[in-house]
Structure formats: structure tokens, C-alpha cells
VEXZA-110445 format. One record per residue (C-alpha): residue in one letter; x, y, z. Coordinates in pm, 1 decimal, decimal comma. Each point is the difference from the previous one (the first is absolute). Layout:
BEGIN
<node vomi="A" x="X" y="Y" z="Z"/>
...
***
This chain:
BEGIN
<node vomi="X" x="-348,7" y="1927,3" z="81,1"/>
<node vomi="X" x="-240,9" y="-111,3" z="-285,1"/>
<node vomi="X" x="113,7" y="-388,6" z="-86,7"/>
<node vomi="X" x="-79,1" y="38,5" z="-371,6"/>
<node vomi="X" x="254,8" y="-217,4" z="-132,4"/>
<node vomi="X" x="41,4" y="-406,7" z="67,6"/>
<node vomi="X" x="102,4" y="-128,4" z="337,6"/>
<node vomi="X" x="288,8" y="-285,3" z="-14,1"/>
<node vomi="X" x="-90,9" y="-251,7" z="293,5"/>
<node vomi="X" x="243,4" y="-270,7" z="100,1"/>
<node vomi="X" x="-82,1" y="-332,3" z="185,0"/>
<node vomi="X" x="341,1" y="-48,1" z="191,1"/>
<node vomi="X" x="134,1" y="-381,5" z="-26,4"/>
<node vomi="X" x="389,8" y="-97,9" z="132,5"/>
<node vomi="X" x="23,7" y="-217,5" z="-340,1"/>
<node vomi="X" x="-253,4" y="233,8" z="-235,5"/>
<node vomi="X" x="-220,2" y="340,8" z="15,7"/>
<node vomi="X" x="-316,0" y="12,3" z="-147,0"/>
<node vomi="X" x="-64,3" y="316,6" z="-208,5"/>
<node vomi="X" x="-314,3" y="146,6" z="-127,8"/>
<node vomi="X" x="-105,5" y="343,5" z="-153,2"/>
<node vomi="X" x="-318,1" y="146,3" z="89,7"/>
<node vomi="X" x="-133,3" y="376,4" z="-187,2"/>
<node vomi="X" x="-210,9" y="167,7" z="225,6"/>
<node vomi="X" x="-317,7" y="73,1" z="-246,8"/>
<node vomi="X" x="3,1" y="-352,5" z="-155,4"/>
<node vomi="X" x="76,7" y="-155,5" z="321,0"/>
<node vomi="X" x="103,4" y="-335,9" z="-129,9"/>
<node vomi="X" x="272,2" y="-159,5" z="151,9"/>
<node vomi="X" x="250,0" y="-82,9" z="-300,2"/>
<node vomi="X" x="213,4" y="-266,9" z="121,9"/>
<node vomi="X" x="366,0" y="-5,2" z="-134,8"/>
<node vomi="X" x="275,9" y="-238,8" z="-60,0"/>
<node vomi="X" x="144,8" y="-74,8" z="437,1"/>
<node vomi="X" x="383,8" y="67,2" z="67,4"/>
<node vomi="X" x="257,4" y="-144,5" z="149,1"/>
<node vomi="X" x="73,7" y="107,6" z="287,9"/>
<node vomi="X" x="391,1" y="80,6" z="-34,4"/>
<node vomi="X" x="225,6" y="249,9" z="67,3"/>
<node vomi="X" x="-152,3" y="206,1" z="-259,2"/>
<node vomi="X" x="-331,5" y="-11,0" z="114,4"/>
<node vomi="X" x="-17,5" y="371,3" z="111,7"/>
<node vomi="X" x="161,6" y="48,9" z="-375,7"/>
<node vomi="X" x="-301,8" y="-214,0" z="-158,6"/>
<node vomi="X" x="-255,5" y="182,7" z="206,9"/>
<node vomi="X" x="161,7" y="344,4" z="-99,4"/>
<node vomi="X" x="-25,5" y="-74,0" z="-396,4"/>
<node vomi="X" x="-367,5" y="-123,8" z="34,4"/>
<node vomi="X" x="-141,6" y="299,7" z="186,3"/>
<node vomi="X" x="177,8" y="195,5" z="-325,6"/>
<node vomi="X" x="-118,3" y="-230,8" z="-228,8"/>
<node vomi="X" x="-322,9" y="-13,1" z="65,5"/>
<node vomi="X" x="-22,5" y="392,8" z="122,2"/>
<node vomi="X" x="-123,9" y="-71,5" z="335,4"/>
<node vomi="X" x="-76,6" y="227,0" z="269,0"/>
<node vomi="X" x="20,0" y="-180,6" z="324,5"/>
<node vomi="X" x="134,1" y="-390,4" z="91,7"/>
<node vomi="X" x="-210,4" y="-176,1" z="279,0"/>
<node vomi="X" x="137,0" y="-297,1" z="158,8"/>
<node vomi="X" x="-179,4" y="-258,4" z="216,6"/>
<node vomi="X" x="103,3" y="-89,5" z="333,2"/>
<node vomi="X" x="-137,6" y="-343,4" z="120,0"/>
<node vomi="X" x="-107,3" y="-16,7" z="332,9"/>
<node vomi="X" x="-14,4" y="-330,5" z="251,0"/>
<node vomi="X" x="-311,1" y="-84,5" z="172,2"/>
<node vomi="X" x="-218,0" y="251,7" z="146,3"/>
<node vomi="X" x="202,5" y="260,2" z="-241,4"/>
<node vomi="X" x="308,2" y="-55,1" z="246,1"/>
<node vomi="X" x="330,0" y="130,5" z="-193,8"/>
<node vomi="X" x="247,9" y="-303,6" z="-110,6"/>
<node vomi="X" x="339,1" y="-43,3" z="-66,5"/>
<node vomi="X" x="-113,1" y="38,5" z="-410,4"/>
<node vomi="X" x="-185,7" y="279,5" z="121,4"/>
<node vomi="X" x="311,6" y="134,5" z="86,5"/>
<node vomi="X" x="209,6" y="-70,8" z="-267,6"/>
<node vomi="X" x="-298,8" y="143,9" z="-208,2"/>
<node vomi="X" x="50,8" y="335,6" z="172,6"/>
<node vomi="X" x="357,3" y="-21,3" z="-84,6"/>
<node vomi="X" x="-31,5" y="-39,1" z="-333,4"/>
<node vomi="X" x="-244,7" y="300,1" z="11,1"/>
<node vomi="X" x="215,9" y="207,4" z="173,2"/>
<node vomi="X" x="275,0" y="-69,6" z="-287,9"/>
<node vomi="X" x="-255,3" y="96,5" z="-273,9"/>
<node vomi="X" x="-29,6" y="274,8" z="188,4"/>
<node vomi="X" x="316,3" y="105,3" z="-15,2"/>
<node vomi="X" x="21,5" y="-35,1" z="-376,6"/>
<node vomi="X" x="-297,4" y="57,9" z="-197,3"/>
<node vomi="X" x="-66,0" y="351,2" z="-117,6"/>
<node vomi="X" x="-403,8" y="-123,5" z="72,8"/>
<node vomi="X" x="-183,1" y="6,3" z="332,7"/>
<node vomi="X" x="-1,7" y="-368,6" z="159,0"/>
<node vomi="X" x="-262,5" y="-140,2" z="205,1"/>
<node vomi="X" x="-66,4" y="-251,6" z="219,7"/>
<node vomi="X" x="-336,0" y="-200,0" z="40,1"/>
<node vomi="X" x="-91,1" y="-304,1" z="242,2"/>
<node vomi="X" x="-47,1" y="-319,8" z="-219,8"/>
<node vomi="X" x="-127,9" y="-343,6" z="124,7"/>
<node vomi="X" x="-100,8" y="-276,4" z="-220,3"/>
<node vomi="X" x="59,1" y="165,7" z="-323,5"/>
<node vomi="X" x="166,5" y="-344,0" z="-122,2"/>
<node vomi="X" x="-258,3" y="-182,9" z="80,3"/>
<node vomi="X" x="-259,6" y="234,6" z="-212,5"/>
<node vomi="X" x="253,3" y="38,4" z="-278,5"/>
<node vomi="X" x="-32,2" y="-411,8" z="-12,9"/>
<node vomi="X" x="-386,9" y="41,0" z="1,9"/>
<node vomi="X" x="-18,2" y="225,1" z="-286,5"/>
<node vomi="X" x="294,3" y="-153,2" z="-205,2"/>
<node vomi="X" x="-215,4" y="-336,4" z="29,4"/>
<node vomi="X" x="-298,0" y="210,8" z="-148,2"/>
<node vomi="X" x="176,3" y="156,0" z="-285,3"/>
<node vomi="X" x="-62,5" y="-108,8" z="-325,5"/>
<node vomi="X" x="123,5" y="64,3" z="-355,0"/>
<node vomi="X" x="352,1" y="138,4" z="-101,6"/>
<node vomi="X" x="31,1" y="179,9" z="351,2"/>
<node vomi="X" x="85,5" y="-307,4" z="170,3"/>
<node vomi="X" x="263,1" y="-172,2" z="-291,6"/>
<node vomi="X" x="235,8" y="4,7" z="262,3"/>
<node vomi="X" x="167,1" y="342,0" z="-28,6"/>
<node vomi="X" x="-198,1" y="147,0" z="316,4"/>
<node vomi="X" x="131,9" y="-95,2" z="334,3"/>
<node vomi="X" x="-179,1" y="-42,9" z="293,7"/>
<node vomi="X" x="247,2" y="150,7" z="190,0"/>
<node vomi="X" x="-100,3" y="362,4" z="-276,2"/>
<node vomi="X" x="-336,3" y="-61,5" z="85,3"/>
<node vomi="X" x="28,2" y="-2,3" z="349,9"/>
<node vomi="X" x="155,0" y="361,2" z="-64,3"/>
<node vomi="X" x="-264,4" y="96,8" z="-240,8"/>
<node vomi="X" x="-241,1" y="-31,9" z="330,6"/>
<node vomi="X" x="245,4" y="182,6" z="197,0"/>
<node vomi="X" x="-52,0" y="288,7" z="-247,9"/>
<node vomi="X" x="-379,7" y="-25,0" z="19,5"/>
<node vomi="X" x="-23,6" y="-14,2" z="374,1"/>
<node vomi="X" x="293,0" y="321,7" z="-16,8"/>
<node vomi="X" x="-260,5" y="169,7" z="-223,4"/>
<node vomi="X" x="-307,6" y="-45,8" z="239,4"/>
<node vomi="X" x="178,0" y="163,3" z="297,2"/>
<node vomi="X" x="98,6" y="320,1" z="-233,7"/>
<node vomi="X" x="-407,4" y="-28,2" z="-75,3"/>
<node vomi="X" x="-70,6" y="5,8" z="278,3"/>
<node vomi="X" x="228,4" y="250,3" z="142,9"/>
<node vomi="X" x="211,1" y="-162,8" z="235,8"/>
<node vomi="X" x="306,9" y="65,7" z="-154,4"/>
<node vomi="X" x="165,1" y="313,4" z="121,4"/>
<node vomi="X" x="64,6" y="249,8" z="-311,0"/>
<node vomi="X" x="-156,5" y="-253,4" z="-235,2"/>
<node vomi="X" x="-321,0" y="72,6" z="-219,4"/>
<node vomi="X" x="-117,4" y="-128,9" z="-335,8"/>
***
């Protein structure tokens, strides 16, 4: 499969998800107003992949020291395995470690009418997901996956 249309990547939070849209010629990570996390989280996800005519969702999985899984790791997976279920789009999975952490680095460095507030850190953080997603398909290390 050609990815020619944008990838939706989520940064999984129990209280909030960070969202982020990424096309795959512009490669810019777009990051996007975070939801709730709610019973109608697979709902939300659903209407944004329409919305913004994406092709695949990625979702990061946070991994513990030495890239051990964790019991958010897990509960990551599980989430992914109910997008899964329900999206008419391929969903993938990618390690992520310290993508808050950057997301605060760059939201310090932002300047102008990017940062007035509207931008979460928590978007951000998926906006890197996206980019580091977009790498491996470069790359070629993800199965069935070119650009």
C-alpha cells in the first residue's frame, strides 16, 4: 500500500489523547485539538480519521526502561487493538519514549500565534509520533507500507 493520504497519530493518556495529523509529502506534523478520553473515544477517533481523510492511525506505545513493556504499555495495546476493531483505516503501532518531554522542548521554542495556547503538548507529543511513524515507512521497516 502507497500511504498517500494523512496519517492520524494518537499519544494515548488515561485523562487525554494527544492527536496530530501528519501528510506524507509535506511531512509536517499538524497538531490538533487532544480528546478526552471517554467512552466515546473510539467514536472521536472514528470521525477524525473521516474528517481529515486519513489513511492509516499510528499510536505510540511507551515503553519502561531499557524499552521494557509497562502496564500503560499495555493498556496502550488495548486501546490499539479496539481501534482496530473499528476503524475502516489500517492502525499501527510504534515504540515511543520521551515524546513528552520533546513536545515540552519544542512548545518552549515556539513562537508567534502557534503557541497562543490552542496547541497542546500532549498534540505535539503525537505530532512526533507521526514523524518518527513516517521515518520507519522511509525507511522500509514497515511491512506493506511505502511512500
Amino acid at each position: 500500500m502507497t500511504l498517500d493520504a494523512p496519517i492520524l497519530a494518537l499519544d494515548l493518556g488515561r485523562a487525554r489523547t494527544g492527536v496530530a495529523r501528519m501528510h506524507p509529502i509535506a511531512r509536517l506534523p499538524e497538531p490538533l485539538s487532544p480528546i478526552d478520553m471517554s467512552d466515546a473515544f473510539v467514536t472521536d477517533v472514528t470521525r477524525l480519521v473521516a474528517e481529515h481523510d486519513c489513511a492509516v492511525c499510528v499510536v505510540g506505545i511507551p515503553m519502561g526502561l531499557q524499552g521494557v513493556a509497562t502496564e500503560q504499555s499495555a493498556w496502550c495495546e488495548q486501546q490499539a487493538d479496539m481501534l482496530r476493531a473499528s476503524l475502516a483505516v489500517p492502525v499501527f503501532t510504534v515504540p515511543e519514549d520521551g515524546t513528552t518531554k520533546e513536545a515540552e522542548r519544542i512548545a518552549r521554542t515556539m513562537t508567534g500565534s502557534s503557541t497562543s495556547g490552542h496547541t497542546s503538548i500532549d498534540s505535539i507529543a503525537a505530532g512526533i509520533i507521526a514523524q518518527d511513524f513516517m521515518e520507519q515507512v522511509v525507511a522500509g521497516k514497515v511491512k506493506g507500507l511505502d511512500v
